[in-house]
N, C-alpha and C positions, 0 to 999 in steps of 0.2 A: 211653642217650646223652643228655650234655645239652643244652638247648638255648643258644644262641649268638647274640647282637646287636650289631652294632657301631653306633654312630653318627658315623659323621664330620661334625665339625663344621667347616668351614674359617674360622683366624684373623682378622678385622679383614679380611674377603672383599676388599669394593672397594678400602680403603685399600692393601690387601697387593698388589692387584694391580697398581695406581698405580704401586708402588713400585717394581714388574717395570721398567716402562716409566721411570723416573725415581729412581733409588737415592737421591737428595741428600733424597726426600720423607723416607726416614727417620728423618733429622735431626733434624727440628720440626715443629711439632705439625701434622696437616694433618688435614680433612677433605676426604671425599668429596661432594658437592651435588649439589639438583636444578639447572636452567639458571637462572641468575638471569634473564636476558634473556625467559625464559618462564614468570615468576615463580612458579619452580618454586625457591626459594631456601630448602630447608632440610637440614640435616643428615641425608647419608641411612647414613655411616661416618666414622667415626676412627681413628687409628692411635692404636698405646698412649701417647704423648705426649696427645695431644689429650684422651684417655680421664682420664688424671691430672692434667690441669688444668682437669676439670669439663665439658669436650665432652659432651654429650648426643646420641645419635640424636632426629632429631623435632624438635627447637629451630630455629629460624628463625639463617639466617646473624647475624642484625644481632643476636642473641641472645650466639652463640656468641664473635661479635668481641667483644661488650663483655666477657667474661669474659677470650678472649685476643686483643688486640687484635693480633698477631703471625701469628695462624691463617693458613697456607697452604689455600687452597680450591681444589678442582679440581672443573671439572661433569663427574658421572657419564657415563660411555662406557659401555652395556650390553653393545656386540658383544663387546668385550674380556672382560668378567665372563660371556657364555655360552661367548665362545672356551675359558674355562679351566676353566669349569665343566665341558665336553663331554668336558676332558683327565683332569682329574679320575674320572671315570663311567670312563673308558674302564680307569683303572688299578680299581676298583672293581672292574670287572666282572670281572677277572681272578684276585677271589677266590671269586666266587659269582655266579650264575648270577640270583640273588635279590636285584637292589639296588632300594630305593626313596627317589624323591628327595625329601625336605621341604625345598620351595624350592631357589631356586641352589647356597646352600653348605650346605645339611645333604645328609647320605643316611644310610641303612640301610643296609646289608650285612648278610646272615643267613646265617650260619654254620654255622646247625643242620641236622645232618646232613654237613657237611660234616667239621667238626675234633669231635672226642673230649670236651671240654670246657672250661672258663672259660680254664685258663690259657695252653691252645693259640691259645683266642682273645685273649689278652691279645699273646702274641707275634704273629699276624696283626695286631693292630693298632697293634705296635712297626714291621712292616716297610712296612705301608702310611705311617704317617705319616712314615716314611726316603724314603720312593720319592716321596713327594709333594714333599718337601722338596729332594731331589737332580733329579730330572727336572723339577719346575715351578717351583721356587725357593718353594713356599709352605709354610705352616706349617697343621697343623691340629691339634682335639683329638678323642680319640675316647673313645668312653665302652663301657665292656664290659658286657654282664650277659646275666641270662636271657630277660629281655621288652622290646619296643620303649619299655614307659615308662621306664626305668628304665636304658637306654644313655644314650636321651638325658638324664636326667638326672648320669649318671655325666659325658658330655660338657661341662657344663658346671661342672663343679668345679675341676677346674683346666686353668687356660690362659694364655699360648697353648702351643703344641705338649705337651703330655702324653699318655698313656693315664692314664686312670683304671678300675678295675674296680668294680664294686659286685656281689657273687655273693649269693647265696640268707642266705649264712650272716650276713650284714650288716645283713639287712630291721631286725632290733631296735634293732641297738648302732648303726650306720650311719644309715641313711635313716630311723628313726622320730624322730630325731635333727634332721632337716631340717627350714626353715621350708615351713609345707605351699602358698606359695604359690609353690613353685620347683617343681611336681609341673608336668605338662602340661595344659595348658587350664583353668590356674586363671590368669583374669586379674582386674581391678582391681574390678569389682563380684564376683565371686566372692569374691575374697583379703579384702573388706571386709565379706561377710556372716561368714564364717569367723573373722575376727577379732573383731567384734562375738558371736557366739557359744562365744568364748573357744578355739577350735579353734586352736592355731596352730603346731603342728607336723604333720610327715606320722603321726607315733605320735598323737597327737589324734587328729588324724579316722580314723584306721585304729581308733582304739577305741571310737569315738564307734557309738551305734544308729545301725544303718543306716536304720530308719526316722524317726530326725530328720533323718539327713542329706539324705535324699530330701524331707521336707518343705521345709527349709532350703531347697534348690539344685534340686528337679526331678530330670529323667532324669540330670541334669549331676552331681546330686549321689551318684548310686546309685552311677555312674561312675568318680567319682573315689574313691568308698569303697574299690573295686575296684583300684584304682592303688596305693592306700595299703597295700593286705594282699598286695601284691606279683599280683595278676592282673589281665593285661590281653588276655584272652582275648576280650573284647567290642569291642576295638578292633583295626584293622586298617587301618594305614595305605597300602594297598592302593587305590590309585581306583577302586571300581565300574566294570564295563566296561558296563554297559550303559546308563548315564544318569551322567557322572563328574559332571556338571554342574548346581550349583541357580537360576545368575541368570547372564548375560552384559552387559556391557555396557564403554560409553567414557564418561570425562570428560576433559573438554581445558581448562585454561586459559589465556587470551588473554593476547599478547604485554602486551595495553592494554585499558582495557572497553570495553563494546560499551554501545550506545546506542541506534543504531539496530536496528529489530524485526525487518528484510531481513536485518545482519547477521547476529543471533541465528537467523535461521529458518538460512540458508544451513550454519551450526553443525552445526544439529539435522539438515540434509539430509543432511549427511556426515557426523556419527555415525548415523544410520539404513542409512548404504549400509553401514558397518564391521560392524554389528552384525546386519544380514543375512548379509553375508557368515559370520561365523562361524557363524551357525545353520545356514546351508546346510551349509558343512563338516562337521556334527557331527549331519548330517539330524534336526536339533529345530524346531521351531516354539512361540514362546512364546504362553502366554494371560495374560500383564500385563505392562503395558507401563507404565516410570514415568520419569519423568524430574528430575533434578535444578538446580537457582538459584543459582547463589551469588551474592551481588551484593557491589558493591566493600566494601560495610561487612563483608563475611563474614557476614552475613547467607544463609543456606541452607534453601531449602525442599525436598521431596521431595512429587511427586503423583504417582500410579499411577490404571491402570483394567484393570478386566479386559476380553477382547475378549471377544466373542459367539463368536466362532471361531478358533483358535492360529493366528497368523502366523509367517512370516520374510523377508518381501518387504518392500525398501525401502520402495517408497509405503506399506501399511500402518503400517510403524512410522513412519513420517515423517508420513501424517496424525494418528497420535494422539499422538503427541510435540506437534507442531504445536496440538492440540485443548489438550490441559493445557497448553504453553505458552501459548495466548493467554489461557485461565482463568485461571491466575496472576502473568499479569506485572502488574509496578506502574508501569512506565516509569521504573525507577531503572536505574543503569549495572549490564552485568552483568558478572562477574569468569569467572564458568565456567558448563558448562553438562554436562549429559551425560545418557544415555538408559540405560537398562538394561532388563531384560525377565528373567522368572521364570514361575514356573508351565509349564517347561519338559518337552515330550513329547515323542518319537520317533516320535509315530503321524502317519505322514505322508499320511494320507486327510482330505481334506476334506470338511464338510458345508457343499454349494454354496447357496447364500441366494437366492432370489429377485429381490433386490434388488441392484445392480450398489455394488462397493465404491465409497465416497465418492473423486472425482477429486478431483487435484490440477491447479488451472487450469496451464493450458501457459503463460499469461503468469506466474507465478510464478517454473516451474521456469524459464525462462530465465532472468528476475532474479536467480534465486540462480545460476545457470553461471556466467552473465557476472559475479556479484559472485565465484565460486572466481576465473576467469580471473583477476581484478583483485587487489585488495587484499588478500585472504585468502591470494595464493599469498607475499607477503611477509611472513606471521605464522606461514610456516615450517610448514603444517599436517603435511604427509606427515614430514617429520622427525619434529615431534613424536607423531602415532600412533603411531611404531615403538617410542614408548618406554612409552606409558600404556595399553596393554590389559591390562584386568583383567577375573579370572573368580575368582567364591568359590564357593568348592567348600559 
C-alpha cells in the first residue's frame, strides 16, 4: 500500500477571510495589518491584487502605500481566522483520523492506510478543496505525495485553489528540477550558504556528498540531504507529547513609549503574571529567564540568566526580569518590552534553598496595581495579549 499526504494550504487565509465578511474587498487591492493604533502596523496578508502590485507580507503599511497608494487596509480580527480555521479541521477530520496542523492555514491529512494510492488521493484532495469552497466560501491548495516534505512542497506550486501531485516517479524529472531553496526549513542564511556553494537546485543537493553537506549546514544540513532523495523518515511533524515546548514567552508594544521605569516595570509585572500562567498550564517550570528592549530607535537588546532553581511563579520571574531590566536600561524611551523563559522541565519537585526567595517590596507592587488600574487600562493591554502570545516550538 502506498503511502498518502495531503497538505492543505488555505488561499490569501486573512485576506480571503475579510472577504467573507466584505465581498466589495475583492475588488482592490487590500491588505490584512497589525493595529496601527498599537503600532503593530505591517503587512501581515494580501489578497491577489495587492500580491501583483508588489504587496509584501512583513513591509511596514507606509511601505506598502507608497508602492499603492490606493491600498485598502483592514486591522487583523484573529477570532474570525481561528473561527474558520476550527471549520476547516473539522471537514479534515472527516478524511482521516490523522490530521496535523502547521499553523492556522496549513495542515496534514494522512491518508496512508486509508485510500489504495496517489491518485485516490489526488481525488480526496479534489473533493476537500470542493467542500471547502461550497461550505466556507474559501479557496485552498493541496499538495499530494508520499512524504510530509514534499505535499507541502507539491502545495505550493500552484495556487490559489489547485491539487497538485508530485509521486515517487517525479523525484528526478520534477522536484530535482526545483530551486533547492523551496524545500522546507531551507531559509535565508541556509538558501545563501547553498547558493554560495553553487548548490542550487533540490537535484544539487540530493547529489551533493552528504558529508559536505553536513559540514556546510550541521544536523540541518544531513537533513535536508534527506528531503532532497525523497526521505523524510527523520522528521515528524507530530508535537512531542511529552515536552511540545522549547521557550515561552510575551512581547507587547506600547500604544506610545514609555519613559518612565514604573511604567516599564508594571509591563514586565504583567508579562510575568501571563507567562506563569502558561507554565503552570503545561506543569513546566523554566531555568532561564530572559528578557527583551526595544527602544523607540528600534534599537533591541536581549539578556537572559539562568536561575539556580526552575521557576514558574510570578514573583520569581518578575524579580528577575526586574534584575536584567534594571542592568540594562539606559533611560532612553522604550517602544516594547517582553519576557520569555527556556530551559524548560516537567519536573515539578523542587530543591528548597535555605535562603527565602528575594521579595518583592509591597510598596512597589501597589505602585504597579494602581499604575494597571490607571493608565495602562487605556493602552488596551488585555485586548492586546489576546492577540501576541508566542511559543517556538
Amino acid at each position: 500500500m502506498e503511502n498518502v499526504v495531503l497538505l492543505v494550504d488555505m488561499n490569501n487565509y486573512y485576506a480571503s477571510v475579510e472577504s467573507l465578511y466584505d465581498p466589495n474587498l475583492r475588488k482592490v487591492p487590500m491588505a490584512v495589518c497589525g493595529d496601527p493604533a498599537m503600532r503593530h502596523g505591517i503587512i501581515l496578508a494580501k489578497n491577489d491584487l495587492a500580491k501583483k502590485r508588489g504587496i509584501v507580507t512583513g513591509e511596514s503599511i507606509y511601505a506598502a502605500k507608497q508602492k499603492v497608494p490606493n491600498l485598502t487596509t483592514i486591522t487583523a480580527d484573529h477570532r474570525k481566522y481561528v473561527k474558520y480555521a476550527k471549520l476547516a479541521r473539522e471537514i479534515y477530520s472527516q478524511y482521516s483520523d490523522d490530521v496535523i496542523h502547521f499553523g492556522l492555514d496549513e495542515s496534514w491529512v494522512v491518508l496512508t492506510g486509508r485510500v489504495n494510492n496517489i491518485e485516490v488521493g489526488r481525488r480526496t484532495a479534489d473533493d476537500i478543496r470542493m467542500r471547502i469552497k461550497s461550505e466556507l466560501g474559501l479557496t485552498v491548495s493541496v499538495g499530494v505525495s508520499w512524504n510530509f516534505v514534499f505535499s507541502k512542497l507539491a502545495s505550493d506550486m500552484r495556487k490559489p485553489d489547485a491539487t497538485t501531485v508530485l509521486s515517487r516517479n517525479d523525484l528526478r524529472t520534477v522536484i530535482w528540477n526545483l530551486p533547492a531553496f523551496e524545500l522546507l526549513f531551507v531559509g535565508k542564511a541556509t538558501r545563501k550558504k547553498l547558493t554560495e556553494s553553487n548548490i542550487l537546485t533540490i537535484g544539487d543537493l540530493a547529489q551533493s556528498d552528504i558529508r559536505f553537506v553536513r559540514k556546510l549546514l550541521g544536523k540541518n544540513g544531513e537533513t535536508l540531504w534527506f528531503f532532497a532523495n525523497g526521505n523524510d523518515c527523520g522528521f515528524d511533524p507530530r508535537t512531542p507529547a511529552d515536552n511540545p515546548f522549547k521557550s515561552i514567552g510575551n512581547t507587547i508594544t506600547m500604544p506610545y513609549d514609555l519613559h518612565d521605569e514604573l511604567d516599564i516595570l508594571t509591563m514586565l509585572y504583567v508579562l510575568s503574571g501571563t507567562v506563569s500562567s502558561r507554565l503552570k498550564k503545561h506543569s513546566l517550570k523554566a531555568g532561564c529567564v530572559s528578557i527583551l528592549i526595544k527602544y523607540s530607535d528600534f534599537k533591541t537588546i536581549n539578556r537572559q540568566l539562568t536561575v539556580a532553581v526552575p521557576v514558574n511563579d510570578e514573583r520569581s520571574l518578575y524579580v528577575n526580569a526586574r534584575q536584567l531590566f534594571r542592568a540594562n536600561f539606559d533611560r532612553r524611551a522604550v517602544r516594547s518590552v517582553g519576557i520569555h523563559v527556556s530551559k524548560l522541565d516537567k519536573n515539578m519537585y523542587e530543591q528548597l534553598s535555605l535562603f527565602d526567595k528575594e521579595p518583592v517590596p509591597i510598596d512597589e507592587v501597589c505602585d504597579i496595581e494602581r499604575n494597571l488600574r490607571g493608565k495602562l487600562k487605556a493602552m488596551r493591554v488585555e485586548k492586546y495579549f489576546g492577540f501576541t502570545e508566542d511559543i517556538a516550538n
